[in-house]
SERO-960664 format. One line per field, with one value per residue: residue in one letter; x, y negated, z negated of N, C-alpha, C in turn; residue number from 1. Coordinates in steps of 0.02 Angstrom, whole numbers. Each point is the difference from the previous one (the first is absolute). Example, Ala and Ser with C-alpha at 12.3 -4.5 7.8 and 13.67 -1.06 7.14 Angstrom:
// residues 2
aa: (A:S)
neast: (660:-18)
nnorth: (284:-53)
nup: (-390:36)
caeast: (-45:42)
canorth: (-59:-59)
caup: (0:-3)
ceast: (45:-39)
cnorth: (-60:-55)
cup: (0:-37)
i: (1:2)
This chain:
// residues 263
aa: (X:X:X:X:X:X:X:X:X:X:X:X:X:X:X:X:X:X:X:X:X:X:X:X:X:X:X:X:X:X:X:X:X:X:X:X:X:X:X:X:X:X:X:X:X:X:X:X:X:X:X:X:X:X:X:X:X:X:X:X:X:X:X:X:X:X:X:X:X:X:X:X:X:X:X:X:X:X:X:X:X:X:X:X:X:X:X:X:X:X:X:X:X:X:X:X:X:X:X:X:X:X:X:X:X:X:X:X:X:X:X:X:X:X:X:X:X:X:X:X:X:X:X:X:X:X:X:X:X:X:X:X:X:X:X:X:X:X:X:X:X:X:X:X:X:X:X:X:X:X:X:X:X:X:X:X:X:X:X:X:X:X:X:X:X:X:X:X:X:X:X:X:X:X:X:X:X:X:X:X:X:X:X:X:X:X:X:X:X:X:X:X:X:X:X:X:X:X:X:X:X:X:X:X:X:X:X:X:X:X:X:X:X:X:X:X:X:X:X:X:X:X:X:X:X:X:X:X:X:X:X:X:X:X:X:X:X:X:X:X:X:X:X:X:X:X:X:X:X:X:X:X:X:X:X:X:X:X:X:X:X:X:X)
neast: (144:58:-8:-61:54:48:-75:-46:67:15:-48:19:61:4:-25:55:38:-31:-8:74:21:-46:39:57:-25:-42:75:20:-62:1:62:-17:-62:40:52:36:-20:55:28:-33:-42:-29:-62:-32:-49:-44:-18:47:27:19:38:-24:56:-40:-18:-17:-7:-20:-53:16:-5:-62:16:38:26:-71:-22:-43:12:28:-7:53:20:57:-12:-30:-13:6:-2:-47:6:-7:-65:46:-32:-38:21:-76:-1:48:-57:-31:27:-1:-26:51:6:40:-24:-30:-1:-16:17:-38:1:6:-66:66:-44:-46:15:-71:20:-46:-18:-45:62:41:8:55:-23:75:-32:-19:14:-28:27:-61:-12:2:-73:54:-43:27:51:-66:30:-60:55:-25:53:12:18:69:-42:36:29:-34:22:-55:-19:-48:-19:-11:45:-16:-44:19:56:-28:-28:79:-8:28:49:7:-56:21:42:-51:-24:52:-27:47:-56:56:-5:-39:-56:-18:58:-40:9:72:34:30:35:-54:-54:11:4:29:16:-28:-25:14:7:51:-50:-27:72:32:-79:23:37:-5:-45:51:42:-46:-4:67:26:-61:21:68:-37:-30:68:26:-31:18:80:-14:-53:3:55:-41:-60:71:55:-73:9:60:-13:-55:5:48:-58:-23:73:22:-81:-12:83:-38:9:-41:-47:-55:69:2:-42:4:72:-43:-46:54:32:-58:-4:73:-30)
nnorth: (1955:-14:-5:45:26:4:19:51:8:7:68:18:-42:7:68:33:-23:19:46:3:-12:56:25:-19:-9:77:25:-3:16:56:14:-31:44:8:-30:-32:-66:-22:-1:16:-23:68:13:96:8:73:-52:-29:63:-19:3:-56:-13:-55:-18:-64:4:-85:54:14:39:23:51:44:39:-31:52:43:40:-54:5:-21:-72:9:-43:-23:-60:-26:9:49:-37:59:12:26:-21:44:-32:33:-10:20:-63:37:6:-58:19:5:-73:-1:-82:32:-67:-9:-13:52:-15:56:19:34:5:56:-14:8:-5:62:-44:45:5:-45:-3:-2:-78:-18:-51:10:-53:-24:-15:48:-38:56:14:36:-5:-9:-22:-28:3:62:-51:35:-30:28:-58:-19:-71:14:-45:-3:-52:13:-21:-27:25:16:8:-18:-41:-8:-15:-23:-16:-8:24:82:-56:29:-29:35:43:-40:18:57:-21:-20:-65:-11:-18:-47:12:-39:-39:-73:43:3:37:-42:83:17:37:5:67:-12:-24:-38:31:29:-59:29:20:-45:-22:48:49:-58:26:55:-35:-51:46:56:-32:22:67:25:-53:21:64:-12:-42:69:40:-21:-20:55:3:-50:41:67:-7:-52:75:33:-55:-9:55:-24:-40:40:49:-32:-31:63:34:-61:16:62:-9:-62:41:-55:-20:18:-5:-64:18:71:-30:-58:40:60:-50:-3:68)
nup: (-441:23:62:-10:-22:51:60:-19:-19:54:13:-75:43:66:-26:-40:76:40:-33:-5:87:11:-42:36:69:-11:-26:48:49:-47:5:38:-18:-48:22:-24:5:44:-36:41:-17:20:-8:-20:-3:-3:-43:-15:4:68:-32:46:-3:54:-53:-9:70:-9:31:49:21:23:-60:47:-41:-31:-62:45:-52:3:-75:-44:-2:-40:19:-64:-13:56:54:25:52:23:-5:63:66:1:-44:4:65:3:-44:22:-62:19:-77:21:14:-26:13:-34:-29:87:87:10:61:23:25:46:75:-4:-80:-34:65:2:-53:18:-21:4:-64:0:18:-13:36:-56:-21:36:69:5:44:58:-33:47:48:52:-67:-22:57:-2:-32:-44:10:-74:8:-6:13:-85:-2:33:17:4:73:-59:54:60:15:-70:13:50:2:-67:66:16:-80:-9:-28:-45:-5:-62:39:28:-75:35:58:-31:3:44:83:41:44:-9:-8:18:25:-10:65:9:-6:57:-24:49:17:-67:51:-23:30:9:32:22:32:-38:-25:30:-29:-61:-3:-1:-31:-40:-13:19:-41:-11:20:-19:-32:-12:-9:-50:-43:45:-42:-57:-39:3:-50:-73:-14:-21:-25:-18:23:8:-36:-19:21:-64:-34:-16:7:-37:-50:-11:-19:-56:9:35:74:-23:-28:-35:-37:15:-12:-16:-11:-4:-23:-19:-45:-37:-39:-8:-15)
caeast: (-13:45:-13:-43:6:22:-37:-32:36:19:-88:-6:62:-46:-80:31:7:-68:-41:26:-19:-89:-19:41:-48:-51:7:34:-46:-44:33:-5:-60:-1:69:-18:41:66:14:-49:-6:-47:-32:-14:-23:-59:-70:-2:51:64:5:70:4:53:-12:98:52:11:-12:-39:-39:-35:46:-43:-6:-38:-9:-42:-46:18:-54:6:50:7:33:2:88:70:27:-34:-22:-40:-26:-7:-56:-10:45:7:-50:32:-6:-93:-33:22:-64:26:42:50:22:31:53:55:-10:-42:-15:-56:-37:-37:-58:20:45:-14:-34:18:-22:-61:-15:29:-32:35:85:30:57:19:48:29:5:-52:-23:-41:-31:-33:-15:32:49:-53:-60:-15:4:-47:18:-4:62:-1:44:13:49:29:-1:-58:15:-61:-41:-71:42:20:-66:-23:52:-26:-43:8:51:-51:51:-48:-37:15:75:-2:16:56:18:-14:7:69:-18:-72:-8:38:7:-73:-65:14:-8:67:14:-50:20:-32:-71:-42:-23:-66:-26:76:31:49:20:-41:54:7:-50:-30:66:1:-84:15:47:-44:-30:30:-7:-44:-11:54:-9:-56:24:45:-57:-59:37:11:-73:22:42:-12:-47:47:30:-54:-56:42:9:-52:8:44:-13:-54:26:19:-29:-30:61:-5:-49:-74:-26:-34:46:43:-66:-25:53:-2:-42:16:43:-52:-68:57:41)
canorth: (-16:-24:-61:-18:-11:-63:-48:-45:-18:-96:-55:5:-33:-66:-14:-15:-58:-33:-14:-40:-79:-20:28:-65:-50:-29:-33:-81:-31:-1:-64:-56:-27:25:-21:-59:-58:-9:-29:11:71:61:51:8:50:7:-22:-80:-4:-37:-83:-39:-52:-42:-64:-44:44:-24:19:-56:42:71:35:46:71:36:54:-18:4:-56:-7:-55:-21:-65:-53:-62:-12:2:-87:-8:-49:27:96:7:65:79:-19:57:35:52:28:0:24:-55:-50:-74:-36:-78:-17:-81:-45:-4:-46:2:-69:30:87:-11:38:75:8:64:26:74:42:8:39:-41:-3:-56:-26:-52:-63:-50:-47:-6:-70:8:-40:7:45:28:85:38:60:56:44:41:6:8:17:-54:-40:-35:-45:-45:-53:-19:-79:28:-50:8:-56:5:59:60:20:46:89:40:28:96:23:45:29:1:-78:-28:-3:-71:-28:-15:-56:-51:-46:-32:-52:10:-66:-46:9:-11:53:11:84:23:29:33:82:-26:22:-29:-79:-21:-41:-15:34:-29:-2:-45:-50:22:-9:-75:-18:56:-23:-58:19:8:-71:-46:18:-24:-45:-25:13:-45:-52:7:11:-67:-24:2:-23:-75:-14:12:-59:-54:19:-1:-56:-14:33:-17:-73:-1:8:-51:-31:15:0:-84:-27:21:-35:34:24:-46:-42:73:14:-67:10:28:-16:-41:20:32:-44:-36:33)
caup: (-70:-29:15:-50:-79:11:7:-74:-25:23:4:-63:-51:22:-44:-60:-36:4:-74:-47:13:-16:-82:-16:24:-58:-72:3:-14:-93:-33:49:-20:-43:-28:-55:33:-32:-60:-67:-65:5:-50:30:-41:35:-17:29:76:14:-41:9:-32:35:-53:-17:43:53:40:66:37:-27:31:41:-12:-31:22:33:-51:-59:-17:-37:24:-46:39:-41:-35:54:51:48:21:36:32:36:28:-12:-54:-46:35:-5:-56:-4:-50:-66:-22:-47:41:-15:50:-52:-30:40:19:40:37:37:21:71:17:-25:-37:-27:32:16:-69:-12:-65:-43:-44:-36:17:-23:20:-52:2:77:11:38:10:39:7:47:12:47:-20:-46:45:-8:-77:-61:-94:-25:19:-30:54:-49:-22:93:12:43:12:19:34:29:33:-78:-37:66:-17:-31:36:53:3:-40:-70:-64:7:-47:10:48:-51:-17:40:-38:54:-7:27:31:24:-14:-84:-54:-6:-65:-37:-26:-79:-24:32:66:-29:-44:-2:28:76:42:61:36:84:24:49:70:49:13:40:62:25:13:66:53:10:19:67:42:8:48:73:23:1:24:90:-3:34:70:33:27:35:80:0:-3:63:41:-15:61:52:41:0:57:60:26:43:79:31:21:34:71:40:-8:74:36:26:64:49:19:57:47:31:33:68:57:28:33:59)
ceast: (46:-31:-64:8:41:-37:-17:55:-12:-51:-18:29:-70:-57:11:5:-50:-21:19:2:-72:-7:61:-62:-43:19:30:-65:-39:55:9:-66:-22:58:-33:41:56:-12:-86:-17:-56:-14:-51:-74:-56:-54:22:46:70:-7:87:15:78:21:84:40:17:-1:-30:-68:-14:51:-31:30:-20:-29:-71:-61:-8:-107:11:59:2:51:25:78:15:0:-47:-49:-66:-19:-16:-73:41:58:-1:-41:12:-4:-55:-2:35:-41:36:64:23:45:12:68:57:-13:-49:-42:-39:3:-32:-53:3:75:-4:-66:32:-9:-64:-8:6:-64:18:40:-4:26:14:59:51:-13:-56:-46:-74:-38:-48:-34:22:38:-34:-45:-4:9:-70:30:6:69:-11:41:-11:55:35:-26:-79:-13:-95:-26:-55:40:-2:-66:-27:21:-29:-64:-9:49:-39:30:-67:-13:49:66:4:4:52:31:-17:56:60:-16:-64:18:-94:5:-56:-28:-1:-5:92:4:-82:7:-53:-68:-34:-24:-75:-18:67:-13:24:2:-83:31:-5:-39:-28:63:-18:-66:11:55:-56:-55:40:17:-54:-32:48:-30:-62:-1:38:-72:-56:58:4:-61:8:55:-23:-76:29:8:-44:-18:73:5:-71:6:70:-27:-67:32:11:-37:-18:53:-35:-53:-72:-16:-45:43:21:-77:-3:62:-2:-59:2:52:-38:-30:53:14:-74)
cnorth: (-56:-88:-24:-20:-90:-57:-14:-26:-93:-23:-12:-45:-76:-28:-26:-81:-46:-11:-27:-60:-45:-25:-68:-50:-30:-32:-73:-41:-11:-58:-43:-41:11:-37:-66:-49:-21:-63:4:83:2:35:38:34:12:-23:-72:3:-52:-83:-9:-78:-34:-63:-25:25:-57:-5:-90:33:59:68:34:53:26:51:-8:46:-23:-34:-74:-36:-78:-49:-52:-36:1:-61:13:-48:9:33:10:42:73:23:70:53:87:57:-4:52:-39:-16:-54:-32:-60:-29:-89:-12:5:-68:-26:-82:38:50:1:29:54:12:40:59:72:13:-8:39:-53:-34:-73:-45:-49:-67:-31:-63:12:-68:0:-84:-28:82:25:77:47:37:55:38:46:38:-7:7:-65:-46:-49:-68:-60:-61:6:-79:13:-89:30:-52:36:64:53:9:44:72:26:34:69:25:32:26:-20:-69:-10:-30:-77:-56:-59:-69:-63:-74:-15:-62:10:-44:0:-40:-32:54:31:66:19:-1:38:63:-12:48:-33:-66:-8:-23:-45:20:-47:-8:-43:-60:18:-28:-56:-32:-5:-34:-59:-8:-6:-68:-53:25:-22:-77:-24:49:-48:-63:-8:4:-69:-56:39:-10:-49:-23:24:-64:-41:1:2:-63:-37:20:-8:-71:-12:44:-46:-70:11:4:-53:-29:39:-62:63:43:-40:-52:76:-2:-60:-10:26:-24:-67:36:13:-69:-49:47:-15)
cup: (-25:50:-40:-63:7:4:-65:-41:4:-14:-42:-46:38:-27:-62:5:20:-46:-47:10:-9:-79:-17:10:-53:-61:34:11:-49:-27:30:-28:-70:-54:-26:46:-41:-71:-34:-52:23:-57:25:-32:23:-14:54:61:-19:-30:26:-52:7:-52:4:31:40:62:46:31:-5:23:58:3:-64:17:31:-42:-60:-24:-27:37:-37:38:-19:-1:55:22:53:34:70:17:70:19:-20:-53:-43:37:-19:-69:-21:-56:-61:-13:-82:32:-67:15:-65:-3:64:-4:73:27:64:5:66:-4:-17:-30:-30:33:-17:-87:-15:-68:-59:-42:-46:33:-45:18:-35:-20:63:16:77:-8:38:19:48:9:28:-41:-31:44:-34:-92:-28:-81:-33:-12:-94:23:-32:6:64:22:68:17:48:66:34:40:-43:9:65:-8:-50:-11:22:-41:-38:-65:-65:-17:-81:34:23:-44:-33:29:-30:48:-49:19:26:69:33:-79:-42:-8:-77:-41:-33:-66:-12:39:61:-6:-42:-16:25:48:35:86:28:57:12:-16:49:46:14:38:85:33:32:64:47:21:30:72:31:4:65:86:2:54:72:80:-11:81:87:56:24:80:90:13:48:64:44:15:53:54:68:15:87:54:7:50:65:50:35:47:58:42:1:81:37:62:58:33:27:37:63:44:39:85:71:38:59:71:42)
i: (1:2:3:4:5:6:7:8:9:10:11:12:13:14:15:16:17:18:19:20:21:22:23:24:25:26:27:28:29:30:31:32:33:34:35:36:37:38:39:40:41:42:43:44:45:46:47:48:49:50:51:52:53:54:55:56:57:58:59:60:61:62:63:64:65:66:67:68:69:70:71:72:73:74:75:76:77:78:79:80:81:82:83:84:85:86:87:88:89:90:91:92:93:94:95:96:97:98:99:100:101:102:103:104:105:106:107:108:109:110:111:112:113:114:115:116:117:118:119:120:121:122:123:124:125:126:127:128:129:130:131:132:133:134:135:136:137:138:139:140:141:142:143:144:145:146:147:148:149:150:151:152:153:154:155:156:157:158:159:160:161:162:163:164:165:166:167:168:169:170:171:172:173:174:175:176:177:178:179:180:181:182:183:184:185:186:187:188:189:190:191:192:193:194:195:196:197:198:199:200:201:202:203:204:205:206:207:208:209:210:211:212:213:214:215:216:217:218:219:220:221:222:223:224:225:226:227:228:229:230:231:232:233:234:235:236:237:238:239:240:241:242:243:244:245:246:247:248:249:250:251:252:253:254:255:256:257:258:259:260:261:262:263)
């Protein structure tokens, strides 16, 4: 009785702390995913969830220990200059992103890849120049991509082809520069211009390029025709000479036939 009571004794303090170590685990991971990122302010409430708010923090770059049930995330006001790929992947139930008044110059490929929930973004007065698709894969919300320097040409007007953010949000792209520049869309909202396109420079570009290639292979197998014609036309002319420099065969028969008629 007494080694039994021992056993369970030990076996009992082990489970204890099993469990207490299981029951530490879970709260360091709830606050691990759950804690608010350093210097910003968190709010929390059950209709709208987790509101972070990173604003005038001087921040450079996107923090990364937001909480990963974070709904809202105010970004605005800093110094940020780039949105790396999978930048918020980790937070697939954000349906509001601000990202105004940094300093944003690019959005790699999949930047905001992994929010299919996101409802709202902001790029607003950023220093975005060039509008591509790749960072908007799979986004459907509505963006606001106001007082950014949009440097319209035939590359803008393609990308906005594949991108599936709200047709008003495209609005916003208003031509800083163009090219090419007669065309004369700068200071207009590129959607809203009339019969605009930009990429038939290109394509009259791109037509004339190909005329000019193929005139030069033209030019190039016209010249080597000529040149082989030339080489043949020498090569026969010098085996005709040569031929005419051999003793005829009439002259070798009328030789041999004097010899026979001597012996």
């Amino acid at each position: 009785m007494a080694l039994l009571a021992d056993w369970l004794l030990r076996h009992s303090v082990v489970m204890c702390l099993l469990l207490h170590s299981l029951v530490l685990m879970t709260f360091c991971f709830h606050h691990a995913a759950t804690s608010c990122s350093k210097n910003c302010y968190c709010t929390e409430s059950d209709n709208n969830g987790i509101t972070v708010r990173c604003s005038k923090l001087q921040l450079i770059e996107i923090p990364q220990d937001l909480p990963n049930d974070t709904r809202r995330i105010y970004l605005d006001n800093n110094s940020i200059r780039k949105i790396p790929m999978n930048a918020f992947a980790a937070l697939p139930h954000l349906v509001e992103l601000d990202l105004s008044h940094n300093e944003l110059t690019q959005l790699e490929p999949g930047a905001f890849r992994g929010l299919g929930s996101l409802q709202f973004l902001d790029l607003s007065s950023n220093k975005l120049m060039n509008f591509k698709a790749e960072p908007f894969e799979g986004l459907k919300a509505r963006a606001n991509l106001t007082n950014n320097p949009w440097h319209c040409d035939c590359n803008l007007q393609m990308a906005l082809l594949h991108v599936d953010l709200e047709p008003a949000s495209l609005t916003g792209i208003v031509c800083h520069t163009a090219e090419p520049e007669e065309i004369g869309v700068q200071g207009l909202a590129f959607l809203l211009a009339p019969d605009i396109d930009l990429c038939l420079y290109m394509r009259r570009t791109t037509d004339v390029a190909m005329l000019v290639v193929m005139f030069g292979w033209f030019t190039m197998v016209i010249s080597y025709l000529v040149y082989y014609v030339r080489a043949n036309q020498e090569d026969a002319r010098r085996h005709l000479e040569y031929l005419k420099s051999l003793p005829s065969r009439q002259g070798k028969s009328e030789e041999s036939s004097t010899i026979s008629t001597v012996v």
